[in-house]
C-alpha positions as CSV (number, residue, x, y, z in Angstrom):
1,X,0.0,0.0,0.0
2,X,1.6,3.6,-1.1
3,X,2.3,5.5,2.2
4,X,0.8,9.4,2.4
5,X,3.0,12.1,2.2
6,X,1.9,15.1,4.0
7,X,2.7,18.4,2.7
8,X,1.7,21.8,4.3
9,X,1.1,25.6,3.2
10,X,1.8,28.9,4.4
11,X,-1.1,29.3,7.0
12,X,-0.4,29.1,10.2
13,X,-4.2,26.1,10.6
14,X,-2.6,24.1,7.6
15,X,1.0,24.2,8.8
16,X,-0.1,23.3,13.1
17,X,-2.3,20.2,11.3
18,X,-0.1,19.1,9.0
19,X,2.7,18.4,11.0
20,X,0.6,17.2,14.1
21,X,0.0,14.3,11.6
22,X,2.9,13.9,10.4
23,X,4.8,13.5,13.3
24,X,2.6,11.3,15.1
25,X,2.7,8.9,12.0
26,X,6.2,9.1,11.2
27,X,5.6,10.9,7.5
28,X,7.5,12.4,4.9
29,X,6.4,16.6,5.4
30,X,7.4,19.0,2.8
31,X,6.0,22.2,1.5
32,X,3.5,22.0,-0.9
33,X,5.6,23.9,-3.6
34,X,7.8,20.7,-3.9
35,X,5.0,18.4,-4.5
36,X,5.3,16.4,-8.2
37,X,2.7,13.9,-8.8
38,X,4.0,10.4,-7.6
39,X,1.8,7.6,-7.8
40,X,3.7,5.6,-5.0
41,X,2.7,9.4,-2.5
42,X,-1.0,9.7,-1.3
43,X,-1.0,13.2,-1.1
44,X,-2.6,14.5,2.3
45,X,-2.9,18.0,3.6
46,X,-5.7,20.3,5.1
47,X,-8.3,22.4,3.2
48,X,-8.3,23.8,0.0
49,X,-6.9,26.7,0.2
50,X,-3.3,27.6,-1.5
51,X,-3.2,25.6,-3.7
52,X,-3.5,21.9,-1.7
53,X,-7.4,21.7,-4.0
54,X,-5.5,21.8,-6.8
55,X,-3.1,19.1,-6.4
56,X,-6.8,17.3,-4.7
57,X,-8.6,17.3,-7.6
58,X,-5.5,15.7,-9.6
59,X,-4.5,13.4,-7.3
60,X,-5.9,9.1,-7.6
61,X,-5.6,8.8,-3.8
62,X,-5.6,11.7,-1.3
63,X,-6.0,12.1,2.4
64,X,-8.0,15.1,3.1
65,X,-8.2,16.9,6.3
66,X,-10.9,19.7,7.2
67,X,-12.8,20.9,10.5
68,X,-14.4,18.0,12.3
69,X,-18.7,17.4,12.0
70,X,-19.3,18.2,15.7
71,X,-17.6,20.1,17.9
72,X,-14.9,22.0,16.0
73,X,-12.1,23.8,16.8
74,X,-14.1,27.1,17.6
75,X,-14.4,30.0,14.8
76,X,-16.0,33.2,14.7
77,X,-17.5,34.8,11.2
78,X,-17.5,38.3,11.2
79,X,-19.9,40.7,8.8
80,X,-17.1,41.6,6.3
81,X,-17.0,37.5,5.6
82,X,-13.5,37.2,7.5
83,X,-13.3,34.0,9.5
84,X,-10.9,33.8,12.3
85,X,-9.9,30.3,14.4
86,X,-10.1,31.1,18.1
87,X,-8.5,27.6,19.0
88,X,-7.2,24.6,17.5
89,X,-8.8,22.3,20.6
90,X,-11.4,20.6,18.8
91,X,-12.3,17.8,16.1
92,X,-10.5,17.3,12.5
93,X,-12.3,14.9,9.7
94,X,-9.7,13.4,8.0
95,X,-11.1,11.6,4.7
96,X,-9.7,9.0,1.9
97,X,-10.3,9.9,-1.3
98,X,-13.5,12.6,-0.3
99,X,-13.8,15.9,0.9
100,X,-16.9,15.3,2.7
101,X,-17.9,11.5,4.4
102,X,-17.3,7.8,2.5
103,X,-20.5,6.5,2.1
104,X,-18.8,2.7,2.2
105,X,-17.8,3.9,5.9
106,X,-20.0,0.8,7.8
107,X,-18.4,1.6,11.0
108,X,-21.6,2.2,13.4
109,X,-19.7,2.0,16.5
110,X,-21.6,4.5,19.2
111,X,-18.5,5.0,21.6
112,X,-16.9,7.8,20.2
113,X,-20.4,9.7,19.8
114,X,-21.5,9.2,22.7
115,X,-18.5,11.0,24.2
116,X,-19.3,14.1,22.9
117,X,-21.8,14.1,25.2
118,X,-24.6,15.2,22.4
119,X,-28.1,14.5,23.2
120,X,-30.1,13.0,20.3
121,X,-33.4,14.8,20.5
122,X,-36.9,13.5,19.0
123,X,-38.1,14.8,15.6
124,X,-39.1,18.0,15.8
125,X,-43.1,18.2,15.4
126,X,-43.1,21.4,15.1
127,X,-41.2,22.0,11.9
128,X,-42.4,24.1,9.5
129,X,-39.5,26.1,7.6
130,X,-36.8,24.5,5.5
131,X,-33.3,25.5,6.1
132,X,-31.3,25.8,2.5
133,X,-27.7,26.4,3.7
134,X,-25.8,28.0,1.6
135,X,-22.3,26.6,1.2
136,X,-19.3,29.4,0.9
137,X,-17.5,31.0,-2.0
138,X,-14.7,29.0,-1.7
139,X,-17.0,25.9,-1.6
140,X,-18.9,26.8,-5.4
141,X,-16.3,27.4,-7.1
142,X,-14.2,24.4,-5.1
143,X,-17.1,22.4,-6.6
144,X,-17.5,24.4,-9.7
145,X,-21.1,25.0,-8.8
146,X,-21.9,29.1,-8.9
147,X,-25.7,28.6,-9.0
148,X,-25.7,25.8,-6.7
149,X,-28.5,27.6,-4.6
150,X,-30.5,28.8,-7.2
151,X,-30.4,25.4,-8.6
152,X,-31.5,23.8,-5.2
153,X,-34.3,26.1,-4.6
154,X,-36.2,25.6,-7.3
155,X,-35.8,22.2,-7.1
156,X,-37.1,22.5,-3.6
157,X,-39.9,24.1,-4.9
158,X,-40.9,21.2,-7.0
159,X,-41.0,19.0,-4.1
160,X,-42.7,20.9,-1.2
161,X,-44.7,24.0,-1.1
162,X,-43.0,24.6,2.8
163,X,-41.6,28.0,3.7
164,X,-37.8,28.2,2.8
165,X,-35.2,30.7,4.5
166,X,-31.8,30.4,2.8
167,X,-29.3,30.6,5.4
168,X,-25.1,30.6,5.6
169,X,-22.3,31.3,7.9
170,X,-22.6,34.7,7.8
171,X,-26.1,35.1,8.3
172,X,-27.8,37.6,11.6
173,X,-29.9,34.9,12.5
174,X,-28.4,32.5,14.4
175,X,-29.1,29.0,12.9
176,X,-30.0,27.4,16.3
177,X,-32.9,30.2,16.6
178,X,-34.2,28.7,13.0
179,X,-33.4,24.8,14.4
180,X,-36.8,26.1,16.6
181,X,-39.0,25.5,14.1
182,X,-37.7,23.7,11.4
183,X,-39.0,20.9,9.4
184,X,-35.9,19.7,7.1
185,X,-32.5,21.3,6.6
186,X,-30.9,20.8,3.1
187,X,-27.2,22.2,2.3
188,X,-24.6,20.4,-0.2
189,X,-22.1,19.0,2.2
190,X,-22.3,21.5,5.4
191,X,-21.7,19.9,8.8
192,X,-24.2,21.5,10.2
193,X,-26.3,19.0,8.9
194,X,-25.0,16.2,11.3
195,X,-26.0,19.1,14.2
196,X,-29.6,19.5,12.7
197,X,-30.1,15.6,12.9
198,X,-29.1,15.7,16.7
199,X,-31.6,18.5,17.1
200,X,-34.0,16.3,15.1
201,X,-34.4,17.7,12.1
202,X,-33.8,15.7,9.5
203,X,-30.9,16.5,7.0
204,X,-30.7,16.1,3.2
205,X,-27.4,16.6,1.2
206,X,-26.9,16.9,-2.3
207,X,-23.3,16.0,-2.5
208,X,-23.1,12.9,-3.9
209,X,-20.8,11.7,-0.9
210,X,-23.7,11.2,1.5
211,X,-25.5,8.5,-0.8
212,X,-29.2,8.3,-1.7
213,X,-30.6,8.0,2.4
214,X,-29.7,11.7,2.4
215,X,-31.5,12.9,-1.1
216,X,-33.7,15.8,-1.1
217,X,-36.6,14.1,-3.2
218,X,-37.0,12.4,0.3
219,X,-37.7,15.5,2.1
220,X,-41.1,15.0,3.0
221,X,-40.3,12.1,4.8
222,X,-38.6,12.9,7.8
223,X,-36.1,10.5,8.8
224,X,-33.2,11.0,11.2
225,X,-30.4,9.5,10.2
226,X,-28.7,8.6,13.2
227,X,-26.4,6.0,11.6
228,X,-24.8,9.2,10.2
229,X,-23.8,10.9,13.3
230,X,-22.5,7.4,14.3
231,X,-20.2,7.6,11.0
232,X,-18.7,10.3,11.4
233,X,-17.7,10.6,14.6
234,X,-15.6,7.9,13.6
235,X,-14.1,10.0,11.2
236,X,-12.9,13.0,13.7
237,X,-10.0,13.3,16.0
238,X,-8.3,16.2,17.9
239,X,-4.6,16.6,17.6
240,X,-3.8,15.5,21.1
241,X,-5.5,11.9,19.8
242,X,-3.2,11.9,16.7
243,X,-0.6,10.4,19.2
244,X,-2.5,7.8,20.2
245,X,-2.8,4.5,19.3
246,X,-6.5,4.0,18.4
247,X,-5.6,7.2,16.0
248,X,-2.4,5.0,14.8
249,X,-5.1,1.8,13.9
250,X,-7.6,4.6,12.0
251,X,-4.9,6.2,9.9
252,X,-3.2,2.7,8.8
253,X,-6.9,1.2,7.7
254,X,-8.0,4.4,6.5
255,X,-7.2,4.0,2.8
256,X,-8.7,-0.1,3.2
């Protein structure tokens, strides 16, 4: 099996990642700009950002590392669309061959969930709105999907007749006040989807990572997919777990 090579950018999130990993695995780390495509390196960095989604989109195997799904190193969004990381403390998704989840991943295993400490509430019966989250810039044209929303909404539209309130990171209304009184919440590939499921909402994705469960021409039927949450907190580690030796068994299965 080829053996990833990590490589790491010029900000400050990529570079602290990066070489968490790649000390704790005992990997080859080199700046991005001396990448060359070898088939016998699975390329693995964080984000997509300067230039690593490139060098993503080209490669046959990759190792992708992004924010966690629940509880995330902590970020604040400001008006003028500037995101800034307040710590690095919580949960990183690292991926094989995906951006988003694996939908082979079969491992259903509750333990890691459940020490998040995340209570799974009941659906919500008193949903009436559909959240449309709307991913970021950098996601559409990641994606090479500008009218993604549009798209969405009038396909929405052809499958319910329910209020919808487009929503994204740098909205004013908090998403947990809309959570209150949703019905469904539909996004792309946000991770604020796995939140709405705990909240019980039910979540639909269009990315095609998720699989059919998650489709939106199921959205009147309001199923929380559970298994989901179960997924991916397989999927997540903090850096002080990259150490460890249940991290050390993920990473070496990860491309199996």
């Amino acid at each position: 099996m080829n053996k990833a090579c990590v490589f790491y950018t010029d900000h400050f999130v990529n570079q602290i990642v990066t070489q968490f990993l790649a000390k704790s695995q005992k990997l080859s780390f080199q700046r991005i700009e001396n990448y060359h495509n070898n088939d016998k390196c699975i390329f693995t960095s964080y984000g997509i950002l300067r230039g690593t989604g490139d060098i993503f989109k080209k490669s046959k195997n990759y190792i992708y590392i992004d924010h966690g799904y629940f509880n995330a190193s902590e970020r604040k969004f400001s008006k003028n669309k500037v995101t800034s990381i307040i710590d690095l403390g919580g949960y990183f998704r690292i991926v094989y061959n995906d951006f988003y989840f694996r939908t082979n991943n079969k491992n259903l295993d509750e333990t890691r969930f459940k020490k998040l400490k995340i209570d799974l509430k009941d659906l919500n019966q008193k949903g009436e709105i559909i959240i449309l989250s709307e991913p970021s810039e950098h996601i559409l044209n990641f994606l090479n999907m500008p009218n993604w929303t549009k798209e969405t909404l009038n396909k929405l539209k052809g499958l319910t007749d329910r209020k919808i309130i487009i929503h994204n990171k740098f909205s004013e209304i908090p998403l947990k006040s809309l959570m209150e009184k949703a019905f469904a919440f539909v996004s792309c590939q946000s991770t604020a989807g796995f939140m709405s499921i705990s909240e019980g909402i039910p979540s639909y994705f269009t990315h095609p990572s998720f699989g059919e469960s998650s489709n939106i021409v199921n959205i009147e039927d309001r199923k929380l997919n559970h298994d989901l949450l179960f997924k991916a907190a397989n999927s997540q580690w903090k850096l002080s777990e990259f150490f460890t030796d249940e991290f050390k068994t993920y990473f070496s299965n990860i491309t199996s």
